[in-house]
Each structure stands twice: as C-alpha cells, then as structure tokens.
PDB file with SEQRES, HELIX, SHEET and CRYST1 records, atoms N, CA, C and O in Angstrom:
SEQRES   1 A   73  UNK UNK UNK UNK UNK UNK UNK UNK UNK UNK UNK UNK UNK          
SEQRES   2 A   73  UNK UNK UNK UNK UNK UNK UNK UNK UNK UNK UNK UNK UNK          
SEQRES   3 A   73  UNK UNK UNK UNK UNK UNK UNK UNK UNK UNK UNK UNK UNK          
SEQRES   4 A   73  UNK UNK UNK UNK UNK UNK UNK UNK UNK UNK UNK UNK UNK          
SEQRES   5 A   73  UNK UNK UNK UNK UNK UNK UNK UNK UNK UNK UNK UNK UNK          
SEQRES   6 A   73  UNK UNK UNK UNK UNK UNK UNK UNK                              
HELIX    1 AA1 UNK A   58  UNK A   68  1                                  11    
SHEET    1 AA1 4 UNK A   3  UNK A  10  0                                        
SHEET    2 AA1 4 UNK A  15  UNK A  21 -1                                        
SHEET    3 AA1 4 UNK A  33  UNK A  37 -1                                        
SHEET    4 AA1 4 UNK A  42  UNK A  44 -1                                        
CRYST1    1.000    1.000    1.000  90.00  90.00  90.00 P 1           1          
ATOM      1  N   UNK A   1     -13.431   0.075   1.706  1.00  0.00           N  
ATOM      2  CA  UNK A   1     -12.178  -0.203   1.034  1.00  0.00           C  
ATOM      3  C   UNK A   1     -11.388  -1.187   1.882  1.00  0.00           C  
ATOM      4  O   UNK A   1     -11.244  -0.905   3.072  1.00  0.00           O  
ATOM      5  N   UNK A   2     -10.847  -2.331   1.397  1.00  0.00           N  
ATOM      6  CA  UNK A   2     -10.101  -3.135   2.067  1.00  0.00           C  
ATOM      7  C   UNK A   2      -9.448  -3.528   1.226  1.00  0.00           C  
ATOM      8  O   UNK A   2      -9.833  -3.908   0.121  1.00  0.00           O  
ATOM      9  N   UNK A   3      -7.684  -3.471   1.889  1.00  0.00           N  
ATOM     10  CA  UNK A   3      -6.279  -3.882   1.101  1.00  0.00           C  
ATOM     11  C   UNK A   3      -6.005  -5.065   0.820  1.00  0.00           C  
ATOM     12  O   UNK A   3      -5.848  -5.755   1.827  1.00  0.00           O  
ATOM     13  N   UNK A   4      -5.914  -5.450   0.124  1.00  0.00           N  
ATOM     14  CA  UNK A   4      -5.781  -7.135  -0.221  1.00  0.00           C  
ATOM     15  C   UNK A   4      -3.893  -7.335  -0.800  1.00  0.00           C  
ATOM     16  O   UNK A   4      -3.357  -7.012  -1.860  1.00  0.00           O  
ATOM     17  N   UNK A   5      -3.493  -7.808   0.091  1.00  0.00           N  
ATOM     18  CA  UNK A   5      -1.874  -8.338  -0.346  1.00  0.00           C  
ATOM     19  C   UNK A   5      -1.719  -9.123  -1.397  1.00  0.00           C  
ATOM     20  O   UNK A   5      -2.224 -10.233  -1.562  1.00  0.00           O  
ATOM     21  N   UNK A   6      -1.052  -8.572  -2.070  1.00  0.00           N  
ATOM     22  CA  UNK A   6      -0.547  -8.750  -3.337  1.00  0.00           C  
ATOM     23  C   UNK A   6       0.865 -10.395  -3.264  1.00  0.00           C  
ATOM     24  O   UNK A   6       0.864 -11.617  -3.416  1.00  0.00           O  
ATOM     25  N   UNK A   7       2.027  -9.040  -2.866  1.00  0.00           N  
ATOM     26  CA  UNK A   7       3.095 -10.016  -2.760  1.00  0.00           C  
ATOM     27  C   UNK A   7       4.022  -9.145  -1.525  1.00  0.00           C  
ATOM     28  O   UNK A   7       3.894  -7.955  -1.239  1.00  0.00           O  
ATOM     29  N   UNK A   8       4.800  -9.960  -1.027  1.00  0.00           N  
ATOM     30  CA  UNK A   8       5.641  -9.661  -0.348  1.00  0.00           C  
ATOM     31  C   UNK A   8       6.976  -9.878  -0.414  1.00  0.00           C  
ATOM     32  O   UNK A   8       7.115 -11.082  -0.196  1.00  0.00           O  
ATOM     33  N   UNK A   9       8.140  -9.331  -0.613  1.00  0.00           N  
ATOM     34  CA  UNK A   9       9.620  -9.213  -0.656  1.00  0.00           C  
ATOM     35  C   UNK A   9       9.881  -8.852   0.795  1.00  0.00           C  
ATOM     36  O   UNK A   9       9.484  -7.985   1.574  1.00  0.00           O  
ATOM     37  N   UNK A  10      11.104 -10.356   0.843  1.00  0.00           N  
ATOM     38  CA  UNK A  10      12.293  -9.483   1.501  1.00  0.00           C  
ATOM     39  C   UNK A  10      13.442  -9.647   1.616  1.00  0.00           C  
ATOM     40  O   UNK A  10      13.866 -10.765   1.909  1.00  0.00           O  
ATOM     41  N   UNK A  11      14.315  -8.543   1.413  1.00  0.00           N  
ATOM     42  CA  UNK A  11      15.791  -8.441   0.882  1.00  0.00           C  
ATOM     43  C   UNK A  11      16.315  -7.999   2.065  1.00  0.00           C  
ATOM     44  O   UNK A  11      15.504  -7.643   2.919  1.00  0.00           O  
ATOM     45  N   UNK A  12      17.659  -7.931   2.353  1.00  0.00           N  
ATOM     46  CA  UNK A  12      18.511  -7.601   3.434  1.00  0.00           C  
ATOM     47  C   UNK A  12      18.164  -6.781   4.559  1.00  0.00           C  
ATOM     48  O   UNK A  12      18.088  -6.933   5.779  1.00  0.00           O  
ATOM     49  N   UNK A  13      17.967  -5.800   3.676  1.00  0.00           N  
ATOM     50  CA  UNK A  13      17.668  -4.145   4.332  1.00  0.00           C  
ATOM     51  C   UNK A  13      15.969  -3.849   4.300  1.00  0.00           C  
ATOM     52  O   UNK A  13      15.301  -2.974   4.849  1.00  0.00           O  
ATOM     53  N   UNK A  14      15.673  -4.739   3.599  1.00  0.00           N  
ATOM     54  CA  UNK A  14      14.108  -4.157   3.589  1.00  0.00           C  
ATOM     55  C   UNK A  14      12.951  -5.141   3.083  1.00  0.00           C  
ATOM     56  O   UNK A  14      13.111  -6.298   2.695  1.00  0.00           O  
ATOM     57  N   UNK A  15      11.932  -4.536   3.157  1.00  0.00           N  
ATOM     58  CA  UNK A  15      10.559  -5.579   2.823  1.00  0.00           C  
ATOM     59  C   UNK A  15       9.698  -4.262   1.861  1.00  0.00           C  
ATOM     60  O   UNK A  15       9.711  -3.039   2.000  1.00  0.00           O  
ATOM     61  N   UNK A  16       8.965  -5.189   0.837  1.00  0.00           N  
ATOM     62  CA  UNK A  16       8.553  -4.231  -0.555  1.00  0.00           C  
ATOM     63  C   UNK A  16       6.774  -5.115  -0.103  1.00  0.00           C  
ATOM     64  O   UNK A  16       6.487  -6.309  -0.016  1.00  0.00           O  
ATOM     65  N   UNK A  17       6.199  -4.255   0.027  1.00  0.00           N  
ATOM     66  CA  UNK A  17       4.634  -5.082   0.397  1.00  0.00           C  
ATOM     67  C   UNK A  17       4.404  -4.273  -1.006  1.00  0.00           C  
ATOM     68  O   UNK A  17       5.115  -3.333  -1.363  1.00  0.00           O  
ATOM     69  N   UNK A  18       2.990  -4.935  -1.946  1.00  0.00           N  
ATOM     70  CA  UNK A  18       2.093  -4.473  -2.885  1.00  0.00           C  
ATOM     71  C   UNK A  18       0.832  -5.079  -2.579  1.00  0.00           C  
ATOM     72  O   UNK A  18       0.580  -6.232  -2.231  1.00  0.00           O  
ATOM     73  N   UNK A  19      -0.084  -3.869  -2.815  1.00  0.00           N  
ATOM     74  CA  UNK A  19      -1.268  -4.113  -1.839  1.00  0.00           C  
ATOM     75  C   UNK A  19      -2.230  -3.453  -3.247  1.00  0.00           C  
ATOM     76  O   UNK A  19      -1.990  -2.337  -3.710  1.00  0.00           O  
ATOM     77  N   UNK A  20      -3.111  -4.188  -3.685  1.00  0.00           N  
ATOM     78  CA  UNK A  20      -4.543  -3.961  -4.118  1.00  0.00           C  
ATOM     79  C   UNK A  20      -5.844  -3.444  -3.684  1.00  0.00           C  
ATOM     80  O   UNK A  20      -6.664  -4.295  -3.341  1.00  0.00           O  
ATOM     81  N   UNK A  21      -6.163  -2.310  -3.635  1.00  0.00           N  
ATOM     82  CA  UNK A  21      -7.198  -1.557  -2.733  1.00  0.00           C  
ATOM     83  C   UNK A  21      -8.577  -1.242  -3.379  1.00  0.00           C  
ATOM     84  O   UNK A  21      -8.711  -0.094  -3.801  1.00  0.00           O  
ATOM     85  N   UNK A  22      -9.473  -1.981  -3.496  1.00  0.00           N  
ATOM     86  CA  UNK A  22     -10.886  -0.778  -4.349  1.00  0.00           C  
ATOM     87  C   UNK A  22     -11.030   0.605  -4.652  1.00  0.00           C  
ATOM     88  O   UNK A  22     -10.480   1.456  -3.953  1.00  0.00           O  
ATOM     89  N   UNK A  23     -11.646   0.860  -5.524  1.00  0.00           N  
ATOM     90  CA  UNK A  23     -11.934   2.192  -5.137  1.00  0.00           C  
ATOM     91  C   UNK A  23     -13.264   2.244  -4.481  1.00  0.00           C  
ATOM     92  O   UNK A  23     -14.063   1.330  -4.687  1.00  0.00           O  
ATOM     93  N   UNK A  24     -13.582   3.298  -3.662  1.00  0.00           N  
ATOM     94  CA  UNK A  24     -14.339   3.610  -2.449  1.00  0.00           C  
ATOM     95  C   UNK A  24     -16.057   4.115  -3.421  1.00  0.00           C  
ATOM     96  O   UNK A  24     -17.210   3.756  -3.184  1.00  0.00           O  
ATOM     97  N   UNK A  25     -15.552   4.974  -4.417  1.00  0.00           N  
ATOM     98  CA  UNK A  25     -16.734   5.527  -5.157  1.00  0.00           C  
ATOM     99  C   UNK A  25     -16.890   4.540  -6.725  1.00  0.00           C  
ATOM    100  O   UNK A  25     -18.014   4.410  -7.210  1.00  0.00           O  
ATOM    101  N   UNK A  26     -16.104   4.126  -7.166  1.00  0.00           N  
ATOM    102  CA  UNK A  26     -16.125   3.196  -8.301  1.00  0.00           C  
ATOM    103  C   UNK A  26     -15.603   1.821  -8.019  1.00  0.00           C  
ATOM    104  O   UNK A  26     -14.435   1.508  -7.791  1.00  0.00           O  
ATOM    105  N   UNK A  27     -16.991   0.814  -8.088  1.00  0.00           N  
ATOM    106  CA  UNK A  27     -16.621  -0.305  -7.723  1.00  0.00           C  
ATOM    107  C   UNK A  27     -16.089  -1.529  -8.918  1.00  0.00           C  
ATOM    108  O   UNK A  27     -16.301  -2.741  -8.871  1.00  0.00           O  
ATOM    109  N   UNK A  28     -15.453  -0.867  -9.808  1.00  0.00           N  
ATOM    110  CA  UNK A  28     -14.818  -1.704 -10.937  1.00  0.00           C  
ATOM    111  C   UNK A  28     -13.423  -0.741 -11.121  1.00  0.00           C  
ATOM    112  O   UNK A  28     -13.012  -0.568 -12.269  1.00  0.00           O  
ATOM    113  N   UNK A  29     -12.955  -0.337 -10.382  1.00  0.00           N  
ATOM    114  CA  UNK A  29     -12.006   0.182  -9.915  1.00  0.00           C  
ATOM    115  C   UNK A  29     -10.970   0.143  -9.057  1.00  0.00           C  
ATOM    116  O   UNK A  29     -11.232   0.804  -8.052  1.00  0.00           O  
ATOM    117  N   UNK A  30      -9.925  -0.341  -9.029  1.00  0.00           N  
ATOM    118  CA  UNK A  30      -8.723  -1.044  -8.260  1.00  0.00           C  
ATOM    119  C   UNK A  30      -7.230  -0.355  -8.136  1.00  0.00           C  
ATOM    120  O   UNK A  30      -6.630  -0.308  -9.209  1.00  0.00           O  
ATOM    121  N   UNK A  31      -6.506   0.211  -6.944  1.00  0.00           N  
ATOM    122  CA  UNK A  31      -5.298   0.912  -6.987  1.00  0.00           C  
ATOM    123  C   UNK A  31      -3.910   0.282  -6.910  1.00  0.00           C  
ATOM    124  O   UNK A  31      -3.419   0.360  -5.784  1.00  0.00           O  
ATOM    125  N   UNK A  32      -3.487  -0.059  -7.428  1.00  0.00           N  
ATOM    126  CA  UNK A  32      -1.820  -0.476  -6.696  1.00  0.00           C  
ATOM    127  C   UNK A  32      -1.066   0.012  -5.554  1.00  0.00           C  
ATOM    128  O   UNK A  32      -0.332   0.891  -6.004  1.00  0.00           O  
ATOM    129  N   UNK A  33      -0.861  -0.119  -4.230  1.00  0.00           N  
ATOM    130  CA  UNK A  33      -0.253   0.784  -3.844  1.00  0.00           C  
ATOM    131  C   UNK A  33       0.612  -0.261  -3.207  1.00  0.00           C  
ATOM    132  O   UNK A  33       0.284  -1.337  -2.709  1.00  0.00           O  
ATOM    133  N   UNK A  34       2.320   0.544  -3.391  1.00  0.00           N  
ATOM    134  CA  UNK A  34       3.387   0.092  -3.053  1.00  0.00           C  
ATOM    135  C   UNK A  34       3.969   0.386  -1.773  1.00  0.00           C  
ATOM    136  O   UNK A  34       3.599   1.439  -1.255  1.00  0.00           O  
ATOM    137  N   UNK A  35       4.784  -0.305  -1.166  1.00  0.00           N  
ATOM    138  CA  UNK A  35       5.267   0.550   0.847  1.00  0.00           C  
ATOM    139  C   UNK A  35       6.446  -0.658   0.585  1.00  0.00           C  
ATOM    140  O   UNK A  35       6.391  -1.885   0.668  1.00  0.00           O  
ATOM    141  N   UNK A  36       7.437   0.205   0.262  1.00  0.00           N  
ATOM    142  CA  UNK A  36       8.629  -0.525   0.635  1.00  0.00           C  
ATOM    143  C   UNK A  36       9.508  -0.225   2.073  1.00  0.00           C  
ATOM    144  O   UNK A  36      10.188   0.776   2.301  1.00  0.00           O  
ATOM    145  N   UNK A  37       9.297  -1.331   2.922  1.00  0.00           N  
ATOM    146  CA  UNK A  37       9.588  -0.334   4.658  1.00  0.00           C  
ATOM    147  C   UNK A  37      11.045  -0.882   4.458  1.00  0.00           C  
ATOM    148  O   UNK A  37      11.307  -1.859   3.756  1.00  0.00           O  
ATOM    149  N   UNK A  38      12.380   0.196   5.476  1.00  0.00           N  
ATOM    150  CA  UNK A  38      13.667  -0.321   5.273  1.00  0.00           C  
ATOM    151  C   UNK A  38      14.265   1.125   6.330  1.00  0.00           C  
ATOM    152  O   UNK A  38      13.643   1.706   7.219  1.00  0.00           O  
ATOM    153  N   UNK A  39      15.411   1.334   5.914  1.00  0.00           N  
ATOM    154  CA  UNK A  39      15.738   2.303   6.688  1.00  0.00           C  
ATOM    155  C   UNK A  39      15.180   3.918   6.759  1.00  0.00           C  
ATOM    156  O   UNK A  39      15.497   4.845   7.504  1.00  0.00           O  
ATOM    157  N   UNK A  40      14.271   3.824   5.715  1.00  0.00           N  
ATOM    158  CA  UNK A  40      13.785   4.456   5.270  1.00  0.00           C  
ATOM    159  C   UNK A  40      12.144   4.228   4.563  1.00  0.00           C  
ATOM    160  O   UNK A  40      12.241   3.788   3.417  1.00  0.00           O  
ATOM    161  N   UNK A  41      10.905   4.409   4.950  1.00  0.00           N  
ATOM    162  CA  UNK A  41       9.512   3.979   4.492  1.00  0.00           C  
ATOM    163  C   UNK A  41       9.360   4.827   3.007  1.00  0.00           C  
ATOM    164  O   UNK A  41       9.521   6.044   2.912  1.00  0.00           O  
ATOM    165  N   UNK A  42       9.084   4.099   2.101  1.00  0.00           N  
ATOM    166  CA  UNK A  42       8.818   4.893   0.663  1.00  0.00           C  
ATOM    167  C   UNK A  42       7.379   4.589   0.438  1.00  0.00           C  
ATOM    168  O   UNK A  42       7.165   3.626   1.174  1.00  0.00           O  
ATOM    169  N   UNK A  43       6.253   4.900  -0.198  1.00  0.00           N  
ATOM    170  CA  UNK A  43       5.373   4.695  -0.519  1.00  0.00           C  
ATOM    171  C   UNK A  43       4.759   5.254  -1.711  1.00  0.00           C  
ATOM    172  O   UNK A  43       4.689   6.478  -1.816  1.00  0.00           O  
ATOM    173  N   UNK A  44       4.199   4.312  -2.836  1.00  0.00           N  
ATOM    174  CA  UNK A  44       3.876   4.901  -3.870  1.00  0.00           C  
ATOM    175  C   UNK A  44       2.319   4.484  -4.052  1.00  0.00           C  
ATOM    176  O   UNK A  44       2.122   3.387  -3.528  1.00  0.00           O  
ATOM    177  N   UNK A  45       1.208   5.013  -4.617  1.00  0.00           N  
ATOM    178  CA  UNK A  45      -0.128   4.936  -5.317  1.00  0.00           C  
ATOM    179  C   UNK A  45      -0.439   4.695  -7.045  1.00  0.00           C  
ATOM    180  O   UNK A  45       0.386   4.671  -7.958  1.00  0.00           O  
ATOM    181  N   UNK A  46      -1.341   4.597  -7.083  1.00  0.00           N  
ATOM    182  CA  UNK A  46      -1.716   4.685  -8.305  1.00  0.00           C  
ATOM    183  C   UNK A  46      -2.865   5.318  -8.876  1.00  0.00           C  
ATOM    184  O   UNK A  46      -3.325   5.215 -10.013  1.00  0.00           O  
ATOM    185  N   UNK A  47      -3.227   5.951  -7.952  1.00  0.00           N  
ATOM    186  CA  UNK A  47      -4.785   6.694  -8.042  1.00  0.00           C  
ATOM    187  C   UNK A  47      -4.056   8.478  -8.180  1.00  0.00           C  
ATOM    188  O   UNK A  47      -2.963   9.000  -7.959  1.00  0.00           O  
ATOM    189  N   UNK A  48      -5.140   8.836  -8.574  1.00  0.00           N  
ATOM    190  CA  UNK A  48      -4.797  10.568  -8.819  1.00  0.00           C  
ATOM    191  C   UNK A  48      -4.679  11.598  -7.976  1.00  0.00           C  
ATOM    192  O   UNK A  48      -4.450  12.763  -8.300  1.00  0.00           O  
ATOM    193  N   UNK A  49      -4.884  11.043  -6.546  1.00  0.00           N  
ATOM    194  CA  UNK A  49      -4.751  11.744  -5.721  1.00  0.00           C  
ATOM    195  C   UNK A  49      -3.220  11.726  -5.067  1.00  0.00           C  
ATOM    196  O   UNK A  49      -2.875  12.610  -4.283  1.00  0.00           O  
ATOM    197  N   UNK A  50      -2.444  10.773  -5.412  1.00  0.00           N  
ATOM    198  CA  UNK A  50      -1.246  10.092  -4.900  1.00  0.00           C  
ATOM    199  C   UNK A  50      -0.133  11.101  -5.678  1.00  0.00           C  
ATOM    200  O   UNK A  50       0.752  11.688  -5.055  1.00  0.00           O  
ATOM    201  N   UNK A  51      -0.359  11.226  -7.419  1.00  0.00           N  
ATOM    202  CA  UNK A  51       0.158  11.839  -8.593  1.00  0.00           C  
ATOM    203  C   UNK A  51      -0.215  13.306  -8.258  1.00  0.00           C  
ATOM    204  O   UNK A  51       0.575  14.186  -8.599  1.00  0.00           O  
ATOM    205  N   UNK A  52      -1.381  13.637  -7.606  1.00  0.00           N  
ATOM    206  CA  UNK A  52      -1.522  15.295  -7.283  1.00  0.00           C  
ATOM    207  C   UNK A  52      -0.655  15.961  -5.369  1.00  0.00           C  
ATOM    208  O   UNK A  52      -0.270  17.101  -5.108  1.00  0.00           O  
ATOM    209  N   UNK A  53      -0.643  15.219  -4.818  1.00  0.00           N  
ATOM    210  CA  UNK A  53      -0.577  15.489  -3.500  1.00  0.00           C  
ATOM    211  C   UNK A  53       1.028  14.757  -2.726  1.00  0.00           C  
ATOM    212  O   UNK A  53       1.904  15.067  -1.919  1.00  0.00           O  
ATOM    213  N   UNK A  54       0.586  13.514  -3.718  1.00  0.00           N  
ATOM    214  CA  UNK A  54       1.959  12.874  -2.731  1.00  0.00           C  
ATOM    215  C   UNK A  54       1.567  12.236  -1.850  1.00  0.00           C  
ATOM    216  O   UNK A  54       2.336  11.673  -1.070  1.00  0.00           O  
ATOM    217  N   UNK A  55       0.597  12.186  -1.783  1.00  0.00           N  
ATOM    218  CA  UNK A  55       0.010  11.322  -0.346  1.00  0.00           C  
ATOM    219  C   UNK A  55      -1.607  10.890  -1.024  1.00  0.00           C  
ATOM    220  O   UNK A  55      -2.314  11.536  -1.798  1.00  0.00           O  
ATOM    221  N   UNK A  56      -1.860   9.401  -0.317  1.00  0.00           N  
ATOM    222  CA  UNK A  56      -3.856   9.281  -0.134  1.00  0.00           C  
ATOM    223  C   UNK A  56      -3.892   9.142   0.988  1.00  0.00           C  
ATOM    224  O   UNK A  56      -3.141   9.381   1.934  1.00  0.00           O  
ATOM    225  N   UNK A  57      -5.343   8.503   0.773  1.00  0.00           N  
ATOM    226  CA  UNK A  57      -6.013   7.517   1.896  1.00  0.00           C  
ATOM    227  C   UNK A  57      -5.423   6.289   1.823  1.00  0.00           C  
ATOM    228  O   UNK A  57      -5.215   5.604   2.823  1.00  0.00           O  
ATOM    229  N   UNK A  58      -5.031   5.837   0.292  1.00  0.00           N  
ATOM    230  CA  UNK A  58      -4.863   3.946   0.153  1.00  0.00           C  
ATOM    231  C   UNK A  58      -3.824   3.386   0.843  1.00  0.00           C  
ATOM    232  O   UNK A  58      -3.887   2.242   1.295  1.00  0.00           O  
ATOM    233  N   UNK A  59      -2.544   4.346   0.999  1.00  0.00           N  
ATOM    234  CA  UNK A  59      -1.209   4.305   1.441  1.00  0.00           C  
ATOM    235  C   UNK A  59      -1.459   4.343   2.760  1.00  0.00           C  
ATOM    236  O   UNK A  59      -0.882   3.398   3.298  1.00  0.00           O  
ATOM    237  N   UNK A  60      -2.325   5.300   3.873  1.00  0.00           N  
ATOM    238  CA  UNK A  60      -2.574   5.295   4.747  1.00  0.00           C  
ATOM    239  C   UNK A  60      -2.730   4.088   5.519  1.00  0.00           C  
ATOM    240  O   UNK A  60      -2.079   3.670   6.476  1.00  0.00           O  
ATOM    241  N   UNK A  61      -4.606   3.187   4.368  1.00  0.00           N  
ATOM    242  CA  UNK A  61      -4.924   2.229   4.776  1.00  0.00           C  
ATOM    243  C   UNK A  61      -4.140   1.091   4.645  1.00  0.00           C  
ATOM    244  O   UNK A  61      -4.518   0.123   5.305  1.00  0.00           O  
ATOM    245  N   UNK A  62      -2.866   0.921   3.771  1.00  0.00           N  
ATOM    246  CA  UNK A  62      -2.449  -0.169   3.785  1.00  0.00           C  
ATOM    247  C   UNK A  62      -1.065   0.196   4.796  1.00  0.00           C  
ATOM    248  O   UNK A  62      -0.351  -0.616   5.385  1.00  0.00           O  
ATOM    249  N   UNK A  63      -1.003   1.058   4.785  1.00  0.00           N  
ATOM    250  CA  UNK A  63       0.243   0.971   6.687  1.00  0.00           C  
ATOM    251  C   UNK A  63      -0.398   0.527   8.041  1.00  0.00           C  
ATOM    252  O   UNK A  63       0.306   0.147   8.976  1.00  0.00           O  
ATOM    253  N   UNK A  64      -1.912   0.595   8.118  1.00  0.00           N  
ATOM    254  CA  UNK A  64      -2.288   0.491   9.229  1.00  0.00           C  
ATOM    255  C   UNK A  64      -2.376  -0.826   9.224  1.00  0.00           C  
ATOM    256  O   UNK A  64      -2.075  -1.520  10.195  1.00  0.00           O  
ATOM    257  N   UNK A  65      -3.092  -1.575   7.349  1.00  0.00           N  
ATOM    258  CA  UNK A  65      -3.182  -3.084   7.837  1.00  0.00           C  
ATOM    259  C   UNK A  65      -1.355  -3.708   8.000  1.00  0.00           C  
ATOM    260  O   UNK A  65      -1.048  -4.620   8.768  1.00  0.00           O  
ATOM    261  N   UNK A  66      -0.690  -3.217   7.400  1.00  0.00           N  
ATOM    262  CA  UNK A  66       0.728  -3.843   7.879  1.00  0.00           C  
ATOM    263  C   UNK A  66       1.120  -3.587   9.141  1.00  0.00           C  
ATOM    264  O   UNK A  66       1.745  -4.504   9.673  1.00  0.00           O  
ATOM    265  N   UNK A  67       0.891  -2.350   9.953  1.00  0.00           N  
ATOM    266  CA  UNK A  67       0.950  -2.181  11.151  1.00  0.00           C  
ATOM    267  C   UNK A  67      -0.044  -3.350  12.115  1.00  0.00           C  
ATOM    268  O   UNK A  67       0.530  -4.055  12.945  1.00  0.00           O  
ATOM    269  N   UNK A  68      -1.367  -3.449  11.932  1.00  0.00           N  
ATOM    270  CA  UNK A  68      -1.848  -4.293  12.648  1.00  0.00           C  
ATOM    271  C   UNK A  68      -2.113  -5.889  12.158  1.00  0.00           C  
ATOM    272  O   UNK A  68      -2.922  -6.679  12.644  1.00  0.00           O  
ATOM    273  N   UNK A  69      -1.278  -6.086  11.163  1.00  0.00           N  
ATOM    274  CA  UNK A  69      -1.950  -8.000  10.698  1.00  0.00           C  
ATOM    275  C   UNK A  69      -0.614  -8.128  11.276  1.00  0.00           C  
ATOM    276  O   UNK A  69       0.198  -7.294  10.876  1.00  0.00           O  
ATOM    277  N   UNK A  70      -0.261  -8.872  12.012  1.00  0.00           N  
ATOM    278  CA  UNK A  70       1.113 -10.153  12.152  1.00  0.00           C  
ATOM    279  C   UNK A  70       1.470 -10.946  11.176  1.00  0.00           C  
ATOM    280  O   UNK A  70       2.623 -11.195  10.822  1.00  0.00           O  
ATOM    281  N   UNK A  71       0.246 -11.446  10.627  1.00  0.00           N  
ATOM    282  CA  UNK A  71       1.009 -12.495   9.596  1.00  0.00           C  
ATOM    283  C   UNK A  71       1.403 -11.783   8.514  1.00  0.00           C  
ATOM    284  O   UNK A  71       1.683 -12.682   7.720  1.00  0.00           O  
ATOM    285  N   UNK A  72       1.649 -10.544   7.850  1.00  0.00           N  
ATOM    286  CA  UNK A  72       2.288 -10.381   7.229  1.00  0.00           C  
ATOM    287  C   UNK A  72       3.731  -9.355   7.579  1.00  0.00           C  
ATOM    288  O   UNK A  72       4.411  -8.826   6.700  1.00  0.00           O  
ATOM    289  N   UNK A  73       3.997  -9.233   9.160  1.00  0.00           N  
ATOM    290  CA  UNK A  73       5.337  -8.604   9.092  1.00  0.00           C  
ATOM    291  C   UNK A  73       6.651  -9.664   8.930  1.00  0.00           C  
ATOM    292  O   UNK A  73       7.798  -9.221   8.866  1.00  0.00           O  
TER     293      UNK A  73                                                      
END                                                                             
C-alpha cells in the first residue's frame, strides 16, 4: 500500500492533506483518507474499518508519509 497525495491546503491555522491509498487485498480498490493537521489533528477514512473503529491502517500510513516526506510539510 502506498499513499499517493492528492492535494494540499493551507489556511491560517492549518493544513488539510488528501491522500489516495490502495487497497492491500483488492487491487481495483482505492481509499480517500483525509488528515487535516492544526491545533488540533483530525483524521478521516473511507474504508470500513475507519466507519467501524474510528481508526485504520490508511490514516496511520499516511501520517507517517507526512511525518517523513519534507516536500510535502
């Protein structure tokens, strides 16, 4: 699975990343996942595990690539 950047915002208080992720077991399968960082980190999915739990993996993987790429902080 690898996050592919969508678009990037940024407004006063904050930055809105949208990130496009595969799915891992279905390969015609694609997630949205949203991370708006600010005074506060929000994060949303689009897969069923996100809608059951509140949390994935995709949200995970796309904090770590915003945590470690430079060119997109």
């Amino acid at each position: 699975m690898y996050p592919y950047l969508i678009i990037k915002r940024n407004y006063m208080d904050s930055r809105i990343y949208l990130f496009a992720i595969n799915s891992e077991k279905n390969p015609l399968k694609s997630y949205i996942v949203r991370i708006e960082l600010g005074k506060y980190v929000k994060a949303s999915c689009s897969c069923k595990g996100f809608a059951i739990r509140g949390n994935c993996k995709h949200i995970k993987i796309c904090m770590r690539k915003i945590r470690c790429n430079k060119k997109i902080q």
